[in-house]
C-alpha positions in Angstrom: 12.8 19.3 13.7 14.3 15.8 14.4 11.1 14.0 13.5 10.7 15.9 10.2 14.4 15.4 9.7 13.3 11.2 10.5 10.3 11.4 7.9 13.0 12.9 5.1 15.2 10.1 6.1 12.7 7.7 5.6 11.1 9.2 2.3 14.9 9.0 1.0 15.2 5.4 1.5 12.1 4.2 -0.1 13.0 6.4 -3.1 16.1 4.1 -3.2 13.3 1.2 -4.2 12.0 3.3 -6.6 14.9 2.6 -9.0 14.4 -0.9 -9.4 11.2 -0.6 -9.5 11.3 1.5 -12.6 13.2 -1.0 -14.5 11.2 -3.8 -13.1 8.0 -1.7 -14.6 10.1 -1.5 -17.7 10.5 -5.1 -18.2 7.2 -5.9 -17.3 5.7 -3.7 -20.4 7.6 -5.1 -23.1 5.1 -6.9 -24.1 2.3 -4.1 -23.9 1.3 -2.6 -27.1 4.1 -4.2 -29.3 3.5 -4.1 -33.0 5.9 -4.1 -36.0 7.5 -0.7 -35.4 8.2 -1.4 -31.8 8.3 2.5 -31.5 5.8 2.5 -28.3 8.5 -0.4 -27.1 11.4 1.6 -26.5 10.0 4.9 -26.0 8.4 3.1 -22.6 12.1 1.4 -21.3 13.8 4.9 -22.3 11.3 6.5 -20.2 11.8 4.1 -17.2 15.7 4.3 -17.5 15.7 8.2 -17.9 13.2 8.1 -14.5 16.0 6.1 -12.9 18.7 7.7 -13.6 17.1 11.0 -12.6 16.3 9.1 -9.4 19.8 8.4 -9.0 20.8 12.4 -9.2 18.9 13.1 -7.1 19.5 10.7 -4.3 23.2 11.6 -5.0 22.5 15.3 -3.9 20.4 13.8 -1.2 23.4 12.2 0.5 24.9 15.5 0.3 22.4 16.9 2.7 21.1 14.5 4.8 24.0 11.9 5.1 24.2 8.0 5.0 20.5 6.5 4.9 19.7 3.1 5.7 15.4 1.9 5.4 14.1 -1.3 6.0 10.9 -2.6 5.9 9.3 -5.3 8.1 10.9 -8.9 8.3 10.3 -11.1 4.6 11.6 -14.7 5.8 13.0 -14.9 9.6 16.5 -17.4 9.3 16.8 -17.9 12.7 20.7 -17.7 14.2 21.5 -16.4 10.8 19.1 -13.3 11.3 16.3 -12.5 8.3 15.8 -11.5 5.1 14.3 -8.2 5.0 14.0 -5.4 2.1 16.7 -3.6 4.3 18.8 -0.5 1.3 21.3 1.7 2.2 22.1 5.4 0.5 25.9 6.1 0.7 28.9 7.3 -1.6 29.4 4.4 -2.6 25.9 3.1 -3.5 25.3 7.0 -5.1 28.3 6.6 -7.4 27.4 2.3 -8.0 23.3 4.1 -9.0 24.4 7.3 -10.7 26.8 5.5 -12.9 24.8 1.9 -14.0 21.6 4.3 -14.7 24.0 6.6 -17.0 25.7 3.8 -18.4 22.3 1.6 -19.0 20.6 4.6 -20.6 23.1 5.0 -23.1 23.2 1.1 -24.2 19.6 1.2 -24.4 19.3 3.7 -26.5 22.0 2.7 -28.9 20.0 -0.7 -28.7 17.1 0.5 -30.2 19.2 1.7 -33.6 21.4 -1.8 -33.0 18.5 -4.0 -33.2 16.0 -2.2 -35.8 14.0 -4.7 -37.9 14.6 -7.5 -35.4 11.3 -9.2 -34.4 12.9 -10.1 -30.7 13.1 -6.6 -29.6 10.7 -7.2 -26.9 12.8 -10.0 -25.2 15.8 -7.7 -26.0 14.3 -4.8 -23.5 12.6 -7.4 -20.9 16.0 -9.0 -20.2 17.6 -5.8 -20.6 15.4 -3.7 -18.0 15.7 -7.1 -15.4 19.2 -7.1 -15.9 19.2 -2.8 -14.5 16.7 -3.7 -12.0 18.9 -6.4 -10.4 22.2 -4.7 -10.7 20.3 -1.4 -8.9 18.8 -3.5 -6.5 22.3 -5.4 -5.3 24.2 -1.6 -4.7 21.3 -0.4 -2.8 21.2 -3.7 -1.0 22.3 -3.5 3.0 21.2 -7.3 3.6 23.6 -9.5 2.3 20.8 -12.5 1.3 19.0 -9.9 -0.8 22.6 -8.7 -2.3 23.2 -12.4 -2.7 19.6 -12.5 -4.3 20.2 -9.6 -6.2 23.5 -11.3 -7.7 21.7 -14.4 -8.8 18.9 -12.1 -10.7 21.7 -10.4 -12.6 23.1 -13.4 -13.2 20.0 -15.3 -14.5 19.1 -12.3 -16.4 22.0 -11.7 -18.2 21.9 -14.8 -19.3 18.8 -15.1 -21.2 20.8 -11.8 -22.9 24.2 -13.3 -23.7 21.2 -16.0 -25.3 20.1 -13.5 -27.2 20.5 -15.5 -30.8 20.0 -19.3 -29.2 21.2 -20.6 -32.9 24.7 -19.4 -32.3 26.3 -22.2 -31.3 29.6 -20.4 -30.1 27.0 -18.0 -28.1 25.9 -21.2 -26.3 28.7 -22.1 -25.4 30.3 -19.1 -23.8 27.1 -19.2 -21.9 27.1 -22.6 -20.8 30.5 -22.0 -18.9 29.5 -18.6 -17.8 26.3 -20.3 -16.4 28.5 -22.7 -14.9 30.8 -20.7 -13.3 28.1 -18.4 -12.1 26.9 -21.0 -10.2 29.8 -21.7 -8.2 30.1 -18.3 -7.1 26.5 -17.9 -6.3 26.9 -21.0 -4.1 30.6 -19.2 -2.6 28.3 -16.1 -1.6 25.5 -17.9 -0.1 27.9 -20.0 2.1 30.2 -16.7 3.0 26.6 -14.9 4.1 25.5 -17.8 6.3 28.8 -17.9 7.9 28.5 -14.3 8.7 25.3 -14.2 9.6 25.6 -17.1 12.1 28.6 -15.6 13.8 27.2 -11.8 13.6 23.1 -13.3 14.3 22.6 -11.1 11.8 22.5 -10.4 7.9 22.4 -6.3 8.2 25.9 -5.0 6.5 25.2 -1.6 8.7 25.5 -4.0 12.1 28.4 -6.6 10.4 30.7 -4.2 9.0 31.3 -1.7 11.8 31.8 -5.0 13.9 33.6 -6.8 11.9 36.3 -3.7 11.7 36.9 -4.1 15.5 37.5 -7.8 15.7 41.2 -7.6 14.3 41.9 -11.7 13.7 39.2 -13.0 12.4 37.9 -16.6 13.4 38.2 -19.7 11.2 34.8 -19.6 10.3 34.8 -16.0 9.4 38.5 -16.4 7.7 37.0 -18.8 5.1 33.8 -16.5 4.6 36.6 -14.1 3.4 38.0 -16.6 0.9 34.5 -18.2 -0.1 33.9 -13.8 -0.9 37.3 -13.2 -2.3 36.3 -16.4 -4.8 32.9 -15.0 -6.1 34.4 -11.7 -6.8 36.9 -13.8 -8.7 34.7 -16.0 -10.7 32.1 -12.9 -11.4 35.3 -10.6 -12.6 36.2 -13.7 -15.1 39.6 -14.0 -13.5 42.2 -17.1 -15.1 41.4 -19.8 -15.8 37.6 -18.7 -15.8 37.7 -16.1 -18.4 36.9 -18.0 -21.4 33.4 -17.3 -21.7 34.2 -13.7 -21.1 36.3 -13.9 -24.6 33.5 -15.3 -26.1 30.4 -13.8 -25.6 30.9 -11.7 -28.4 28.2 -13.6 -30.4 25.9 -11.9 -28.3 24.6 -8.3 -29.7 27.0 -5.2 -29.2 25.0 -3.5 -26.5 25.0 -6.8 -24.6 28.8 -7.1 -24.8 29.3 -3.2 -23.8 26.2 -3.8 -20.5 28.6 -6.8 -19.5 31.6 -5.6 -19.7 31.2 -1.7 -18.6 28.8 -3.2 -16.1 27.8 -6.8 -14.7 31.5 -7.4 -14.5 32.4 -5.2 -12.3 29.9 -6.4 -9.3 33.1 -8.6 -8.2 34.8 -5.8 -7.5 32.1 -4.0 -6.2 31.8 -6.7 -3.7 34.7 -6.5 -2.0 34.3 -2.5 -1.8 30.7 -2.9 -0.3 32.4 -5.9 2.5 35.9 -3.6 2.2 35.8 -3.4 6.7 35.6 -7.4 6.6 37.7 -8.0 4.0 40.5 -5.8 5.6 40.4 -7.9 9.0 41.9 -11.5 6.6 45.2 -11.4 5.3 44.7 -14.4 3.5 41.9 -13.0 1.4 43.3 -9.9 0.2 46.7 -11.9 -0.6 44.6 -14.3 -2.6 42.6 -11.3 -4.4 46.6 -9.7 -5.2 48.0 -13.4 -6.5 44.8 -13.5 -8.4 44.3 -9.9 -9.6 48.2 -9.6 -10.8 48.1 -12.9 -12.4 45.2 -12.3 -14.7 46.3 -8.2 -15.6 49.6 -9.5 -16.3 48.7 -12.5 -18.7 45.6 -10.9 -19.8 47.5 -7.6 -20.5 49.9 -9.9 -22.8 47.9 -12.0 -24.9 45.2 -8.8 -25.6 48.9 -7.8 -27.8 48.4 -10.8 -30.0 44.3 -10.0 -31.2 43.2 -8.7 -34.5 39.6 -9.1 -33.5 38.1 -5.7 -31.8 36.0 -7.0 -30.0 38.1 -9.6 -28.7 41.1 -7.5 -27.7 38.5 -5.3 -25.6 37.1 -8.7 -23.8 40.4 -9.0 -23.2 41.0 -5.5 -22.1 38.6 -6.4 -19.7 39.6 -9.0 -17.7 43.3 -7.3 -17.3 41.6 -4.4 -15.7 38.8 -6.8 -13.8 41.9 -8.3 -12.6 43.9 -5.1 -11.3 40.7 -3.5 -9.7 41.0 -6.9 -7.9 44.5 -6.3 -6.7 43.8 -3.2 -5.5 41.2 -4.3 -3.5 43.7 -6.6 -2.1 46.2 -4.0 -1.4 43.3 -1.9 0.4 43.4 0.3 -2.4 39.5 1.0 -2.5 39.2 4.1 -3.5 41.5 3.8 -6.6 39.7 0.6 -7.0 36.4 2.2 -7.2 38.0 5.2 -9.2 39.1 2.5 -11.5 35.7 1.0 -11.6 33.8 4.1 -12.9 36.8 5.3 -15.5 36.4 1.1 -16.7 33.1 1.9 -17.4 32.6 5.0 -19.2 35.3 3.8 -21.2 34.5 0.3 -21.9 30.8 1.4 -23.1 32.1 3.7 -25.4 35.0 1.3 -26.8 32.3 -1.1 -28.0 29.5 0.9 -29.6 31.6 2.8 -31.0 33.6 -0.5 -32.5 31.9 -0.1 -35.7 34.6 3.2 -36.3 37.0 1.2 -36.2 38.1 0.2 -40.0 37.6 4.2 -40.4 40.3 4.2 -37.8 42.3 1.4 -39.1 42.2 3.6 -42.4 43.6 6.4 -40.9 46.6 4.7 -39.2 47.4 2.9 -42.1 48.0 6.2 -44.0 50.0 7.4 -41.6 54.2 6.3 -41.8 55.1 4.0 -39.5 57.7 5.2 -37.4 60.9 2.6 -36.4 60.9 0.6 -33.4 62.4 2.4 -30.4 65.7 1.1 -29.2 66.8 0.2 -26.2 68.2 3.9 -25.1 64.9 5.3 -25.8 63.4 2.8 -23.9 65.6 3.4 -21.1 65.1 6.8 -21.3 61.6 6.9 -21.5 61.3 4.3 -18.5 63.8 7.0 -16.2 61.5 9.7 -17.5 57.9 8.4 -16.7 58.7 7.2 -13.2 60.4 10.7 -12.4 57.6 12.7 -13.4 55.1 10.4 -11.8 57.0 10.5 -8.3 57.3 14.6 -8.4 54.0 14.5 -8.6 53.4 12.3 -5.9 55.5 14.3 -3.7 54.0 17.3 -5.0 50.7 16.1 -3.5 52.0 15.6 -0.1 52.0 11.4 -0.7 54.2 9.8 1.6 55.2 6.1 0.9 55.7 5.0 4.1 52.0 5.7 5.0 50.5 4.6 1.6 52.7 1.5 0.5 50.0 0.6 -1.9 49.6 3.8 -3.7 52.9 4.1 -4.5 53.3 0.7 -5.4 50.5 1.3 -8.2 52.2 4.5 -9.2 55.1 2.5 -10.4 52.4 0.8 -12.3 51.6 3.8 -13.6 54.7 5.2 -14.3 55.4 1.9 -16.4 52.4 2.4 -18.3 53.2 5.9 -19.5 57.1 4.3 -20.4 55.4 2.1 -22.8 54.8 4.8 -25.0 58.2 6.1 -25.5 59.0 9.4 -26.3 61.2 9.9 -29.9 63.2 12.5 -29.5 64.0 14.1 -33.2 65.8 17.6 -34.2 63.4 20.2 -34.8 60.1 18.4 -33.2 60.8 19.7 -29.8 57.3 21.0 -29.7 55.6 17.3 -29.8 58.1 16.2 -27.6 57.1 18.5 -24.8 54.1 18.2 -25.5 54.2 14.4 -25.3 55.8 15.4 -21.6 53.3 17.2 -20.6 50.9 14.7 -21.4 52.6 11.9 -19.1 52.5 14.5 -16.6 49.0 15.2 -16.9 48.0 12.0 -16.5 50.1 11.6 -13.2 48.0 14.8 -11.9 45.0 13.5 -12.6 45.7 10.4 -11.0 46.9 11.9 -8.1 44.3 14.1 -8.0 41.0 11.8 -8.8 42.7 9.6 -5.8 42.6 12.4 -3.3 38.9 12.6 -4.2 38.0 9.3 -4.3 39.5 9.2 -0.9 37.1 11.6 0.5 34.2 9.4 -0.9 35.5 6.3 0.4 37.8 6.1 3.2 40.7 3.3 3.2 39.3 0.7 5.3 42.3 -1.8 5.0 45.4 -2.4 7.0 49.0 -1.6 4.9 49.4 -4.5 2.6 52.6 -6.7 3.4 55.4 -7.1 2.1 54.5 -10.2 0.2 51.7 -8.4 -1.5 53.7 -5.7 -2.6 56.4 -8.0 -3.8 53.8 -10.2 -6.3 52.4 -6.1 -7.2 55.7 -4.7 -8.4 57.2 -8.1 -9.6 54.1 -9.1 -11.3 54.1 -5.6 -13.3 57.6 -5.6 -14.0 58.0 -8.5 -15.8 54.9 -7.4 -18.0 56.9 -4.5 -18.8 59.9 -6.1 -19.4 58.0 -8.4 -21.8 56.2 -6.4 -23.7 58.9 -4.1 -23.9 61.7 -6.6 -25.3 58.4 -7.5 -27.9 57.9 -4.4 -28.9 61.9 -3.4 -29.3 63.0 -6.7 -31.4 59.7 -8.0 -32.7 61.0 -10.6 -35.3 63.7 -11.3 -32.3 63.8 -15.0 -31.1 61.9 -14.5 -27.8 59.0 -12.7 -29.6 58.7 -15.0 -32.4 58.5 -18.3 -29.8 56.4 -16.0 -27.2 53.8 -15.1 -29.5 51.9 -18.4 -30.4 51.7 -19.6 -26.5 49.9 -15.6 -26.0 47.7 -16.4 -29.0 46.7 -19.6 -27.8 45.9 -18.0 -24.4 48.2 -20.2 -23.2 45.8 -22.6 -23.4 44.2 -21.9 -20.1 40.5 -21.8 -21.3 41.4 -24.7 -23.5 41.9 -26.8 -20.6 38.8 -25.5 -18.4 36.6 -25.8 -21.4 37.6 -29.7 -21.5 36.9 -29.6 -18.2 33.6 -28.1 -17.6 32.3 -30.3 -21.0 33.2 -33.3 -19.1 31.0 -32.6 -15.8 28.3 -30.8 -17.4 28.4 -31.5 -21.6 25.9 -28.4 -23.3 23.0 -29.4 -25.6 24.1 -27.7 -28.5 22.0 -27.5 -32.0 22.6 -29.8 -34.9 24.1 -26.9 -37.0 27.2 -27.3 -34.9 28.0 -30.5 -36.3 28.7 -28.1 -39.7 31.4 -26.1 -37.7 34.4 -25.7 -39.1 37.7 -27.0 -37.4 38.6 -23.2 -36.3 37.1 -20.6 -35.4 38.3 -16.7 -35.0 41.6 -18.2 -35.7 41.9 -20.0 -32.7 41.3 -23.9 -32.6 38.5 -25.3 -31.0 38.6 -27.4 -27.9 38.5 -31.2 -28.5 36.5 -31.5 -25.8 33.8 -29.9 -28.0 34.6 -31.7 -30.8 33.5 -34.5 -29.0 30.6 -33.6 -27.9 29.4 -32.5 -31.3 30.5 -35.7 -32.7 28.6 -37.8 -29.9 
């Protein structure tokens, strides 16, 4: 019974290659069989993505039965003191959720691709990038060695790139990508060096041997503190944290279904990261308080300026890197399983936010039928404020919470509570129905996030000391002045404060500006001649002299 229950084991974790390998089969047949219709095309890759993600289910229920599964295969490339490279996956919650969810998620793009980009004559590259970019992404949350994750994050990188260069004469396209390939390096550099400083200490690269041990050392060594840190960047840089967002803004030259695969997807491998190394990242205070000053920095400021867009796609690039930014902070607060919760609810919601952006003048139509009601004062701000974090606290209490052994969660329930406040309830004779029903609402959403945490928790353990007082103090401070901010905005919005505020937001605050300067000066992009034709502005935002320059040279 114990061998068959071995051979299962082992059948299970070569099925977790299969996943990959479907895509990789998919990119590899683009070319097959092509002709004008390009029906054959997509037929094949929707094939290969509906085998993965059927894969994925599976494996899911697998776990259910069997357990955790880890299956290597014989030694690749021996490193010496740092251990080897070997084909080494693992089969675990979090890996079922990372599979279950990119498979779902890449399914859906793809198909909404092949209606996106009917008539185009590059539909073949379109799925061969597209397919590489799945099989990487699978192949880095299956991955237990951390030189074939770090392998596995260069692919997705690389791949993704020749995507986001989907129309090469776009000279803004070319751009974003230039500093996303730019930046992309730098944190493919910071993961390399992190895994040969944990491989030389740990004399090996297997995450199933480094993280169990890494959980016992309590203070970790210098060498190992600044593998932290050289992590804690890469998640950063991949997660397009300030003051390397810009290119995350934009990429929106690209096609639709490459903006929603980024941002419901390939960004949130930073994140993933720091889940996957959660046990190591746990043991250096100075990495998770760097992930919390970075994380609450870029939700707060991104969170702000995302007020001042008129562009769709823009404010949900925007969108994205606030919420890259507090899935970040939670990691840093130990927070993993809200952080993966707030990984997969990011997902789902940023794939459907931009293909379906096309709705959105019907939507714009709608609203600007509809009266618009007067700015709430400061009473029913107050009021609403009181309200929200009263409801959300009962309900934490009502779920047997207890802030002194969960400092974090409660910390990010304030957040929450402030969330639900910005939408403050008006309350009017004779309407007492919507107002309890708005009520009800706020509660609701404290339930559920009370409740998806409690089972998030069973899926992934916390695996982090209690965060310290410093932490919590940037968390709540951080958060509270966003409120406070967009709050006074929203009260008096031809106030002084709001009228002097609002250019620096729209400007970004001229963060990307500045890195955009930079990054032309080290490494200048070869850009087309039809960029000399540019106009002085672009999407109402004016473009960086340091690309002016370059043009003009």
């Amino acid at each position: 019974m114990i061998e068959g229950l071995t051979q299962a084991r082992a059948a299970i974790g070569s099925l977790l290659l299969v996943i990959p390998f479907c895509y990789a089969v998919g990119a590899a047949m683009s070319g097959f069989g092509a002709h004008p219709g390009f029906a054959g095309l997509w037929t094949r890759a929707q094939l290969a993505a509906g085998s993965a993600l059927g894969f994925s289910i599976s494996l899911a229920f697998a776990l259910t039965v069997f357990g955790e599964v880890v299956f290597q295969t014989p030694i690749i490339l021996p490193l010496g003191p740092l251990g080897a490279l070997v084909v080494s996956v693992r089969l675990d919650p979090l890996s079922a959720i990372m599979l279950v969810l990119v498979s779902f998620v890449g399914l859906i793009i793809l198909r909404f691709s092949r209606w996106y980009l009917d008539g185009d004559p590059s539909q073949p590259r379109y799925v061969r990038w597209f397919m590489a970019t799945l099989a990487a992404v699978t192949l880095l949350v299956i991955s237990n060695n951390l030189l074939l994750l770090a392998l596995s994050w260069i692919a997705t990188s690389l791949s993704l790139h020749r995507l986001l260069m989907f129309y090469p004469d776009r000279v803004w396209a070319q751009i974003a990508a230039h500093k996303k390939f730019l930046v992309s390096r730098v944190a493919d550099l910071s993961l390399l060096a992190a895994a040969a400083l944990i491989g030389t200490y740990f004399g090996t690269l297997e995450l199933s041997e480094i993280l169990p041990r890494a959980a016992t050392l309590g203070a970790l060594p210098t060498s190992l503190q600044f593998a932290a840190v050289l992590l804690m960047l890469a998640a950063a840089l991949k997660c397009a944290q300030l003051p390397f967002h810009g290119w995350l803004i934009q990429v929106m030259e690209a096609p639709t279904p490459v903006s929603a695969l980024l941002h419901a997807g390939v960004v949130n491998i930073g994140g993933f990261l720091m889940m996957r190394m959660a046990p190591f990242m746990a043991q250096s205070e100075l990495a998770q308080t760097l992930l919390v000053i970075c994380g609450t920095m870029t939700a707060v400021v991104a969170a702000l300026v995302m007020t001042t867009r008129v562009s769709v796609k823009v404010m949900l690039a925007w969108s994205t890197c606030a919420q890259m930014g507090f899935m970040l902070l939670e990691c840093g607060l130990g927070a993993y399983s809200l952080a993966l919760l707030h990984l997969v609810g990011h997902s789902l919601y940023k794939a459907h936010a931009f293909l379906s952006a096309g709705s959105t003048v019907e939507q714009w139509r709608t609203q600007a039928q509809t009266p618009a009601l007067p700015a709430p004062g400061f009473g029913t701000w107050l009021t609403s404020t009181v309200g929200a974090v009263l409801a959300v606290v009962a309900v934490g209490v009502l779920f047997g919470t207890d802030p002194r052994h969960e400092p974090a969660l409660w910390a990010l329930t304030l957040i929450v509570a402030l969330a639900l406040a910005q939408r403050p309830i008006r309350i009017t004779p004779g309407e007492w129905q919507r107002v309890a029903g708005e009520a009800g609402a706020k509660v609701g959403v404290a339930v559920l996030y009370f409740g998806w945490h409690a089972a998030f928790g069973q899926l992934l353990p916390g695996q982090a000391n209690a965060p310290t007082t410093v932490q919590l103090v940037i968390v709540i401070g951080g958060f509270m002045l966003l409120y406070l901010t967009s709050s006074t905005v929203s009260a008096w919005p031809q106030g002084r404060f709001a009228q002097r505020l609002q250019p620096h937001l729209f400007a970004g605050l001229y963060l990307d500006e500045l890195f955009t300067r930079f990054t032309f000066r080290i490494w200048p992009a070869r850009l087309p001649d039809t960029a000399r034709n540019l106009p002085s502005t672009t999407t109402g935002a004016l473009r960086p002299r340091a690309i002016q320059e370059e043009i003009s040279s």
